[in-house]
Structure formats: structure tokens, C-alpha cells
N, C-alpha and C positions, 0 to 999 in steps of 0.2 A: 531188028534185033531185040531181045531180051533187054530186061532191066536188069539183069545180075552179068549178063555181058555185055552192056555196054558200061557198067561201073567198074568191070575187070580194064577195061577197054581206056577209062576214064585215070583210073591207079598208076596204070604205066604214063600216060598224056603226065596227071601231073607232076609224077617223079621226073620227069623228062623235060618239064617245059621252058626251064630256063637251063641252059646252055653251060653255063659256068658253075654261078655262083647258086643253087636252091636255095629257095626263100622256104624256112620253117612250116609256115604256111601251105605250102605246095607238099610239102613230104608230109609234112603230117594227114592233113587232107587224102592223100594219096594210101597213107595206111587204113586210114575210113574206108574209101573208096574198097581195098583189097577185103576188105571184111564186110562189105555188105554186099560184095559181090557173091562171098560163097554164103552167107545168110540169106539172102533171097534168092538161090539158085536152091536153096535145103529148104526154104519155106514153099517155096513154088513148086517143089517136085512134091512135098507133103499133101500142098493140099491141090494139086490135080491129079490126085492117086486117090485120093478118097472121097473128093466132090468130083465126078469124071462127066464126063459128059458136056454139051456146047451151050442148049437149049436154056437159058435163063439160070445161069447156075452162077455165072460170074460174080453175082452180088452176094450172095452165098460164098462163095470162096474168098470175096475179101473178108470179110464177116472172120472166117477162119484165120485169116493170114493177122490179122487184130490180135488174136489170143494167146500169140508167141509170146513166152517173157525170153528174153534175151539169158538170164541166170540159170532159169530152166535147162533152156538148152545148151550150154555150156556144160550144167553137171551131169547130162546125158554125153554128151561129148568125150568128157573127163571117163566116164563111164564104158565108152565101147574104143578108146584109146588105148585105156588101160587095162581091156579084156575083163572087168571087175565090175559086171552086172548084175543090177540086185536082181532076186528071185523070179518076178514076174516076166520081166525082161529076159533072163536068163532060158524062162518055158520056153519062153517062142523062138527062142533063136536054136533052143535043142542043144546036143552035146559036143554040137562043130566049132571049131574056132573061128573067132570073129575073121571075117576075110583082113588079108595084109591093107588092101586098097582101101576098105571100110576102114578101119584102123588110122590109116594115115589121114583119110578126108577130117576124122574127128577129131586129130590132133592138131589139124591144121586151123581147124575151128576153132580151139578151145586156144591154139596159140595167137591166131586173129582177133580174139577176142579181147585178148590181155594187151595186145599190143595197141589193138584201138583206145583198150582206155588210157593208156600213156599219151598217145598221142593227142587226145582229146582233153585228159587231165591235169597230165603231170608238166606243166609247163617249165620246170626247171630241167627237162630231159629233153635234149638234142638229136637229132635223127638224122645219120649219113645219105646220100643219095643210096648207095651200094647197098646198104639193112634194106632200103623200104622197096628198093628194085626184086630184092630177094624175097620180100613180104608176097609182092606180086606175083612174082613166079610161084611161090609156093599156093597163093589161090588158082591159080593156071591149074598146077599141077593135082591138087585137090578136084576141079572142074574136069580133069584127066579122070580122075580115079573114079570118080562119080562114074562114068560114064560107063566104066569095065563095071562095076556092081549095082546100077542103080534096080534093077529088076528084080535082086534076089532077094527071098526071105530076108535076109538079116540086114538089108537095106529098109524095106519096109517097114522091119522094126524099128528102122535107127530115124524112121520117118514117123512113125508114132509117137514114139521116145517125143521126140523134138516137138510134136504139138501139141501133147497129152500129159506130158511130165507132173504137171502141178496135181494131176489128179490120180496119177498112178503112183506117185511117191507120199499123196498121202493115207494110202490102204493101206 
């Protein structure tokens, strides 16, 4: 299995793992888990779309997968969420509407995103079993959506976007 599916895989285990009572620990953990399932499922498709190929490329590709900022790619997110892409972004995807599916994968990132940092941060903030079960599905269903657009144009872009941002947003 994947490393971005076995952390989806890992999110549900530990929302799950105690019976009764969740230990903070376990849910919180479990919200991580859901969001770097679809962060390394969006960085792994990046860069095997444009470092392609088997023959000694791998060290290469991590090399890429390095260069992600995490803030980056969230206001690319925020970005093709909100159908409100700056200019250059906007050439490449043309006069078409950002697909629905695209849309939701990015909102679901940028919502993943914010929930991780509570959970990681905001220790005076409690988390249900039922939120963080919901967290998980909702990276499910983002690794859904992925899957009906990852081919097209304006996935590509939203795969550029996400590894190139820091240098497209400062032209």
C-alpha cells in the first residue's frame, strides 16, 4: 500500500481504537493522520506527473517532495476552492469552471489543514470521536474525488499550484 493510504487507513484505526472512552491523544493523532493522508496523496501525484518515469528518478522525486511548504499549498487550495485564481493560474485552466470534484478535494485540504493545526496546537480544544470519524471520511471522499479528475487540465494545474506556489505567487 501507499503511504497516503495507509495513513487514511491509520486515521480511522485511531479514531477507533479504544472502544468507549477516546483518549485525546488517539483523536487528535487521528486528525494528523487524515491530513497527511490527502497531503501526500496531492504531493505524490505532483511529483510523479512531472519527475515520471522508474529509472533513477526516485532521488529526484524526493528532492521535489522537500520543497512543499505546507502554507503554500493551502492558499492554492483556498484558491481553486473558492474558484478565485490569480492570473497565471487562471491562463492555464482557461474560461472553464474549476471542476465540482476539484473544488471539493481543495476544500478539503485547506479544511484538513486547519483542523490539524488545532489538533496539534490548540490544546485547550476537545475532539469528539464522531468530528474526527467525519475528518476521515471527508479525506476518503477527497481521495474519491481525486480520482474522477486527477488527469485533467485543471488538475495538473492544481498539481503545479501546490509545488511551485512560492514562485509563481512571487511574479
Amino acid at each position: 500500500m501507499t503511504l497516503h493510504g495507509d495513513l487514511l487507513e491509520q486515521a480511522l484505526h485511531l479514531a477507533t481504537r479504544e472502544p468507549k472512552r477516546p483518549k485525546q491523544a488517539s483523536l487528535r493523532r487521528s486528525v494528523s493522520a487524515s491530513y497527511y493522508a490527502l497531503f501526500h496523496l496531492l504531493v505524490d501525484a505532483g511529483v510523479r506527473r512531472f519527475v515520471s518515469g522508474d529509472s533513477g528518478r526516485e532521488p529526484l522525486r524526493h528532492v521535489l517532495r522537500r520543497t512543499v511548504i505546507h502554507s503554500h499549498m493551502k492558499e492554492v487550495a483556498v484558491q481553486f476552492a473558492g474558484g478565485t485564481l490569480k492570473d497565471r493560474l487562471k491562463a492555464a485552466i482557461g474560461p472553464l469552471a474549476i471542476q465540482t470534484e476539484l473544488r471539493d478535494v481543495a476544500r478539503t485540504f485547506a479544511d484538513l489543514q486547519d483542523h490539524r493545526h488545532a489538533a496539534d496546537y490548540d490544546l485547550a480544544r476537545t475532539f469528539t470521536r464522531f468530528e474526527v470519524l467525519g475528518y476521515q471520511a471527508d479525506a476518503q471522499e477527497a481521495f474519491n474525488d481525486w480520482a474522477e479528475v486527477q488527469r485533467s487540465l485543471q488538475a495538473d494545474t492544481f498539481l503545479v499550484a501546490l509545488l511551485a506556489y512560492g514562485g509563481l505567487r512571487a511574479r
